[in-house]
mmCIF file of the C-alpha atoms, coordinates in Angstrom:
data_MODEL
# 
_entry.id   MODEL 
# 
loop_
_atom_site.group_PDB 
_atom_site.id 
_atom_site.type_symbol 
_atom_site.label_atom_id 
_atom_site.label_alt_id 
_atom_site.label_comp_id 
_atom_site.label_asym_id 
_atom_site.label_entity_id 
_atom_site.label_seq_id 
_atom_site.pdbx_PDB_ins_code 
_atom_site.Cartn_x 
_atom_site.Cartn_y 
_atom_site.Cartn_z 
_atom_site.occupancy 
_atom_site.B_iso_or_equiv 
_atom_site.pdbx_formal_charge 
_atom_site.auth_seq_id 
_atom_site.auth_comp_id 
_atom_site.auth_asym_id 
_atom_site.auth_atom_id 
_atom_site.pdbx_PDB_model_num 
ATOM 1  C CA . UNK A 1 1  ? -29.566 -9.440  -11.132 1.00 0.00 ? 1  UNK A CA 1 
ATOM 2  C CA . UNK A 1 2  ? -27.267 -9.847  -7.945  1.00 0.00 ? 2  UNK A CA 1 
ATOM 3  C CA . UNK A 1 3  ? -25.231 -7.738  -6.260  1.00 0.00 ? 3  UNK A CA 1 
ATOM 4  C CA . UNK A 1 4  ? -21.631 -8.318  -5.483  1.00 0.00 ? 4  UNK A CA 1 
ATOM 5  C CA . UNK A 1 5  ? -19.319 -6.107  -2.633  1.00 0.00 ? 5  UNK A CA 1 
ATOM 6  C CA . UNK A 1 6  ? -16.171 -6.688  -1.975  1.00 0.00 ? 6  UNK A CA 1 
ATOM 7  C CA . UNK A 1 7  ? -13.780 -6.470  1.459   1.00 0.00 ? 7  UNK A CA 1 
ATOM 8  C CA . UNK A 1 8  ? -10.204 -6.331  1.718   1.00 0.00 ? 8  UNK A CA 1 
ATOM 9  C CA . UNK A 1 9  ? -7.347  -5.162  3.845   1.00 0.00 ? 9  UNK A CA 1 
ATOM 10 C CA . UNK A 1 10 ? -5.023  -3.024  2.438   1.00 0.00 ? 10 UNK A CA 1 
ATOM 11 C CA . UNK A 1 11 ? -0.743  -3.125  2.638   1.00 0.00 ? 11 UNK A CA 1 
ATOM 12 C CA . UNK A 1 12 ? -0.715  -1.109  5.486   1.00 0.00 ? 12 UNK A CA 1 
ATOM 13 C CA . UNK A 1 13 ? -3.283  -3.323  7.361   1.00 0.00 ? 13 UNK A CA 1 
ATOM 14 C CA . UNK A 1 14 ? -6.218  -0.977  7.016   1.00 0.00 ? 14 UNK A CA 1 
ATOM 15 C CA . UNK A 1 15 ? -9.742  -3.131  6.737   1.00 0.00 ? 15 UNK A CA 1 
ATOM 16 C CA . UNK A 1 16 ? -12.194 -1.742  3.717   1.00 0.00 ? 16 UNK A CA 1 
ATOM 17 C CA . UNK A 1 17 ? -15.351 -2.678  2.093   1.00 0.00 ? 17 UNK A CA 1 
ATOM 18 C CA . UNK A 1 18 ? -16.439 -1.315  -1.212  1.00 0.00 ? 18 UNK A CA 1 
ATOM 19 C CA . UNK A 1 19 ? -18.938 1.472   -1.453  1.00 0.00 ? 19 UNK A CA 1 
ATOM 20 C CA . UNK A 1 20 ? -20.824 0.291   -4.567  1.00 0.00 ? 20 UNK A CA 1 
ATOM 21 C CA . UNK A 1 21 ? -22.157 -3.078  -5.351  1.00 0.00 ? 21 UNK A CA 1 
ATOM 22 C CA . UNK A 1 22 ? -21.089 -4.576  -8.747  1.00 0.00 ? 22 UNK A CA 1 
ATOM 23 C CA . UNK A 1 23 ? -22.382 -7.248  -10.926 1.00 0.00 ? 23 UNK A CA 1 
ATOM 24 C CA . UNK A 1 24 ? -20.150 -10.443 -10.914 1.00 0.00 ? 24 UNK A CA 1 
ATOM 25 C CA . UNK A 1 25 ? -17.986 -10.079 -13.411 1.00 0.00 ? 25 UNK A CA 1 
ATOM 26 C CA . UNK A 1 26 ? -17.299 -6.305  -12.385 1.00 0.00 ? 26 UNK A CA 1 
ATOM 27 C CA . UNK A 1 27 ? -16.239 -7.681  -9.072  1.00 0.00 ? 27 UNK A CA 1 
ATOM 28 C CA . UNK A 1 28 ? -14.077 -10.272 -9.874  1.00 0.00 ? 28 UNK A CA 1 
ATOM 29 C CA . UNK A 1 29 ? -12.149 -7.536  -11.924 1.00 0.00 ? 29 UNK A CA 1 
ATOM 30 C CA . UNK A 1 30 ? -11.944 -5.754  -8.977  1.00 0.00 ? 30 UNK A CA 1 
ATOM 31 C CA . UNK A 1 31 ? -10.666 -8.408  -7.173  1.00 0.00 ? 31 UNK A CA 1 
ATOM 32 C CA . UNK A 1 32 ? -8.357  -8.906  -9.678  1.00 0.00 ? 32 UNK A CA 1 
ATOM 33 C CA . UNK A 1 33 ? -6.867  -5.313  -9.534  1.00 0.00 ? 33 UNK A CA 1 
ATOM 34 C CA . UNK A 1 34 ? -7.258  -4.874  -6.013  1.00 0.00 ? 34 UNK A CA 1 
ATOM 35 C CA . UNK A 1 35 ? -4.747  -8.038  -5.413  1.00 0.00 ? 35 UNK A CA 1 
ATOM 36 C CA . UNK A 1 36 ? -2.268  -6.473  -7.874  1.00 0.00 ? 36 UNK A CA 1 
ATOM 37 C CA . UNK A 1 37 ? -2.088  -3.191  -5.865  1.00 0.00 ? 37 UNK A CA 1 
ATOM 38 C CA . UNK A 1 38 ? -1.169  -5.105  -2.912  1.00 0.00 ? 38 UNK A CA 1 
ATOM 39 C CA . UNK A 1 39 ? -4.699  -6.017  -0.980  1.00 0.00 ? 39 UNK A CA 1 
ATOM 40 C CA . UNK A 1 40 ? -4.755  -9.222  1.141   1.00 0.00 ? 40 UNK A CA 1 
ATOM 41 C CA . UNK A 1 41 ? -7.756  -11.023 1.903   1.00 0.00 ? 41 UNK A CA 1 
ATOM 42 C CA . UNK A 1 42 ? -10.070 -10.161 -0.656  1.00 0.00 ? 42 UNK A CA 1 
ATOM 43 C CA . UNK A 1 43 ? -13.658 -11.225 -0.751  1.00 0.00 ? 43 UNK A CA 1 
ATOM 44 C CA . UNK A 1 44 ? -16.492 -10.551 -3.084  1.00 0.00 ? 44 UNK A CA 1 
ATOM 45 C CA . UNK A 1 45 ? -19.624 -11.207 -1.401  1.00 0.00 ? 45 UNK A CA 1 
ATOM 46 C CA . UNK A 1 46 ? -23.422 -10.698 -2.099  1.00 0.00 ? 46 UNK A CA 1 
ATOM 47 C CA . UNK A 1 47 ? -25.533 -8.329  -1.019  1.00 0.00 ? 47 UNK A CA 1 
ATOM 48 C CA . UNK A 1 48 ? -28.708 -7.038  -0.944  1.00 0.00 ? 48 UNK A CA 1 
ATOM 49 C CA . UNK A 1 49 ? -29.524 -3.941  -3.181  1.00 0.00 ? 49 UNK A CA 1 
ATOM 50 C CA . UNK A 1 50 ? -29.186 -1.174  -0.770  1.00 0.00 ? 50 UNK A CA 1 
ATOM 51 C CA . UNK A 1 51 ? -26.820 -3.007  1.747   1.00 0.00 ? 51 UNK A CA 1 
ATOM 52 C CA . UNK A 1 52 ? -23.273 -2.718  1.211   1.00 0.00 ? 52 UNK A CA 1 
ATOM 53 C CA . UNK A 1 53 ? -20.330 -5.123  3.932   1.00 0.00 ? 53 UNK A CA 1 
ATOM 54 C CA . UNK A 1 54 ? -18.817 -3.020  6.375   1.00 0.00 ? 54 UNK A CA 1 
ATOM 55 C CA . UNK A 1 55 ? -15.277 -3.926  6.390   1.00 0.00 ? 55 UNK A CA 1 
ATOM 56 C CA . UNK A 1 56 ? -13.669 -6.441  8.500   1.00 0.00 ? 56 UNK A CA 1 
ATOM 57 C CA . UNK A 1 57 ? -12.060 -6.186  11.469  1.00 0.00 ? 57 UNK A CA 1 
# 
C-alpha cells in the first residue's frame, strides 16, 4: 500500500502539511474538503511510511 500526505495553505495564508498519511482515495477526499473550506494550493503527495511533508513555505 502507499502512502499519501497532503500540503496546503490556508485563507489566511498559513502553510500546513497533514499529520497522518492516508491511502489514495482518503486523500483525495481530503483534498476535496480541504478546497471547500477555503485552502489554496493543495497537494497530495507520497510518502514514505514514517515520513510525513513539512509544509511549504
Amino acid at each position: 500500500m502507499q502512502n499519501y500526505a497532503l500540503t496546503w495553505t490556508t485563507s489566511d495564508g498559513t502553510p500546513r502539511a497533514s499529520a497522518v498519511a492516508y491511502n489514495k482515495a482518503s486523500a483525495e477526499q481530503r483534498k476535496t474538503e480541504l478546497k471547500g473550506a477555503g485552502a489554496t494550493s493543495v497537494e497530495v503527495v507520497l510518502v514514505r511510511p514514517g515520513q510525513l511533508p513539512e509544509p511549504k513555505a
